[in-house]
N, C-alpha and C positions, 0 to 999 in steps of 0.2 A: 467664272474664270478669274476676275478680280480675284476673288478669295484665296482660289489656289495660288496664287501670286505672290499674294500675303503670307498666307503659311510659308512657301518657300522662302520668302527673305526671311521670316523670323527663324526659321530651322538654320539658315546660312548664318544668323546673326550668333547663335546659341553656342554654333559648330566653332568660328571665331572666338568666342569669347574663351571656352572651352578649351584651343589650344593656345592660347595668351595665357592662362594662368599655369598649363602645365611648362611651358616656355619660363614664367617664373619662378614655378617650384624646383625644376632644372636648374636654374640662375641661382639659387637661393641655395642648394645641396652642394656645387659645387663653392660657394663661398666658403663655407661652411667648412668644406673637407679643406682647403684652402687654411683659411686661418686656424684647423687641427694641427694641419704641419707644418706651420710657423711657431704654433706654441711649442710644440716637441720639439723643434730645432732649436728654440732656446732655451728648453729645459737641456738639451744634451751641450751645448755648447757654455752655461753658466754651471755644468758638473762640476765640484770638486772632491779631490781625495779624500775620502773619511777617515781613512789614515794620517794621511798626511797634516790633516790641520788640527789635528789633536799633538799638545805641547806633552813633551819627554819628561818625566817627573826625575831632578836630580838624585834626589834622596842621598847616601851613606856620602858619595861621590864627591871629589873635586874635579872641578869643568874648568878648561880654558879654552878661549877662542881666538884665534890669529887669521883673520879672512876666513880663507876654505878650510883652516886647518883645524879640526875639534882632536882635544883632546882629555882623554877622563881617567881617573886616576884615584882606585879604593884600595880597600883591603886584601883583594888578591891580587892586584897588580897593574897595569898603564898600557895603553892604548889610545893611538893615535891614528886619525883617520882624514885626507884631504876627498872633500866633497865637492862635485862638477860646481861652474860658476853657472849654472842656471838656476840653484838654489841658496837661499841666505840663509844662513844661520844667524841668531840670536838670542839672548836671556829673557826672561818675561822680567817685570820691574820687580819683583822680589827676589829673584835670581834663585828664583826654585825649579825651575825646567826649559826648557831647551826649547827653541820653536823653527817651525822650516816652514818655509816661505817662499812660492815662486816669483822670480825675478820681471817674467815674462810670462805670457798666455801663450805659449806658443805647445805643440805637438811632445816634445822632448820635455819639458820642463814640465808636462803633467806624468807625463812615463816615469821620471825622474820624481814624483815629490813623494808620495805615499814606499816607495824606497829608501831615500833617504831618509826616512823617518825612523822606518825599522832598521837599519843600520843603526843609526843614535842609540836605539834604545836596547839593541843586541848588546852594543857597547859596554851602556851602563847597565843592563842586566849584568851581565857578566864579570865584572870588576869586583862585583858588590855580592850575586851570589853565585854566581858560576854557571857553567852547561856541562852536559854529563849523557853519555852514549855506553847504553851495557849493549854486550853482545855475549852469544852462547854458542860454543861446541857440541855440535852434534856427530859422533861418530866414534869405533871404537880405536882406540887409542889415540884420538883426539885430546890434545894437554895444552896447556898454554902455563908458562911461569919465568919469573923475574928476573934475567939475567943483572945481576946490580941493582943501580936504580935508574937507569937512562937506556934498557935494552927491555925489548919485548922477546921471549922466545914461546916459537909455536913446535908443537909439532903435531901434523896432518896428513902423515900416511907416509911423506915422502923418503930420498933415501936420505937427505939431510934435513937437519933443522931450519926454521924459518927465523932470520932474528930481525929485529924493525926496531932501528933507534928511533928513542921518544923525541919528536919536536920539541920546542924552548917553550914553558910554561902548561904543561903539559903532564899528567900525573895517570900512571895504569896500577889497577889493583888486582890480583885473583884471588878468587875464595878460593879455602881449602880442597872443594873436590876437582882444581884447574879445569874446570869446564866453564867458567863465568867470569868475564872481563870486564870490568866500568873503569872507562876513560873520562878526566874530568879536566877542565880545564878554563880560564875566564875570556878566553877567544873562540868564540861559538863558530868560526871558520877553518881555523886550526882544529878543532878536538872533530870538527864533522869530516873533514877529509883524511886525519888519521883514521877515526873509523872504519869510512869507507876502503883507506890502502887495506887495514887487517882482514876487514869482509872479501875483499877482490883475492885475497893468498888459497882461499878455497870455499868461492860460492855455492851454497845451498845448492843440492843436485835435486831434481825434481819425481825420482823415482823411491829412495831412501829416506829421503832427507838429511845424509850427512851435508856436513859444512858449517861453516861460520857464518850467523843468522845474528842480526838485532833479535830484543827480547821480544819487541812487539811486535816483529814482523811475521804476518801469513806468506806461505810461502803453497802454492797450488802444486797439490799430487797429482800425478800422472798414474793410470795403469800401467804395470806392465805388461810385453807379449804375453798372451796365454800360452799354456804348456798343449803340447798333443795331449787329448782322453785318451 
């Protein structure tokens, strides 16, 4: 009976000790995931914009800076642009590029920085070599050509012509077969929303495909209804 006695506490002893360590390895897993996401939360909260902290290469350009107010100024023309005061602008000490910098760690001023970045650099792209949007006629008796030099004239089926004065700084060409438009211009905001006015006068129909379409643009066919056999 002694004996039996013994075995039992040592099997009690065994059974103890046995869930003490899984009691630890518990303790031990959940630290663990614990300080996982503490380090993820300060990998996402020390993020910064990989846009943003890369400096604007002035090149051709003249830059001036008055607070918010950047302005740049090449060969094809000037622009001027005020930037939210949640970001700084600055020169780097050779005064060969542009830098933007948040103010503040705050929610807005990270939304804000890798934007104003590429605003800057729209800027001085454009000054120095420009932006430039073709678009193509699809359709028959589809024509586009010059009224002057400050008028676009379309014609798209309708029973009159379509004419679209050209914005300020702003330049449209057509080749010879008038089915092909490039609009160029050194404000890549300007030449994109004229664009778009001339695409909107007769969007790409998705049965034919007539309309006025960018060059690059896919534009998805539809069947049409089947006929009766």
């Amino acid at each position: 009976e002694r004996e039996r006695e013994r075995e039992r506490e040592q099997k009690a002893m065994k059974m103890r000790v046995m869930s003490g360590g899984r009691s630890s390895i518990r303790a031990g897993a959940t630290t663990t995931r614990a300080t996982c996401s503490q380090a993820t939360r300060l990998v996402t909260t020390c993020k910064e914009s990989r846009i943003g902290k890369k400096p604007v290469p002035v090149g051709k350009s003249e830059v001036k800076l008055q607070g918010q107010i950047l302005t740049v100024k090449g060969p094809l023309g000037t622009l001027t642009r005020e930037f939210p005061s949640e970001i700084a602008l600055s020169m780097t000490e050779d005064n060969s590029a542009i830098k933007f910098t948040k103010r503040e760690e705050t929610r807005k001023s990270k939304q804000l920085h890798g934007l104003c970045r590429s605003l800057g650099q729209n800027m001085v792209t454009g000054v120095i070599d420009g932006w430039k949007k073709n678009l193509s006629l699809i359709g028959v008796g589809y024509r586009a050509s010059m009224k002057g030099s400050k008028q676009l004239e379309l014609s798209l089926g309708f029973i009159h012509p379509v004419i679209l004065d050209l914005p300020e700084g702003v330049k449209v060409t057509v080749d010879k077969s008038q089915t092909a438009i490039e609009i160029t211009g050194y404000d890549k905001e300007v030449v994109g929303n004229f664009a778009a006015i001339v695409r909107s006068k007769r969007p790409p129909e998705v049965y034919k495909g007539k309309g006025i379409r960018y060059v690059d643009e896919y534009v998805r066919m539809k069947e049409g209804k089947a006929g009766k056999k």
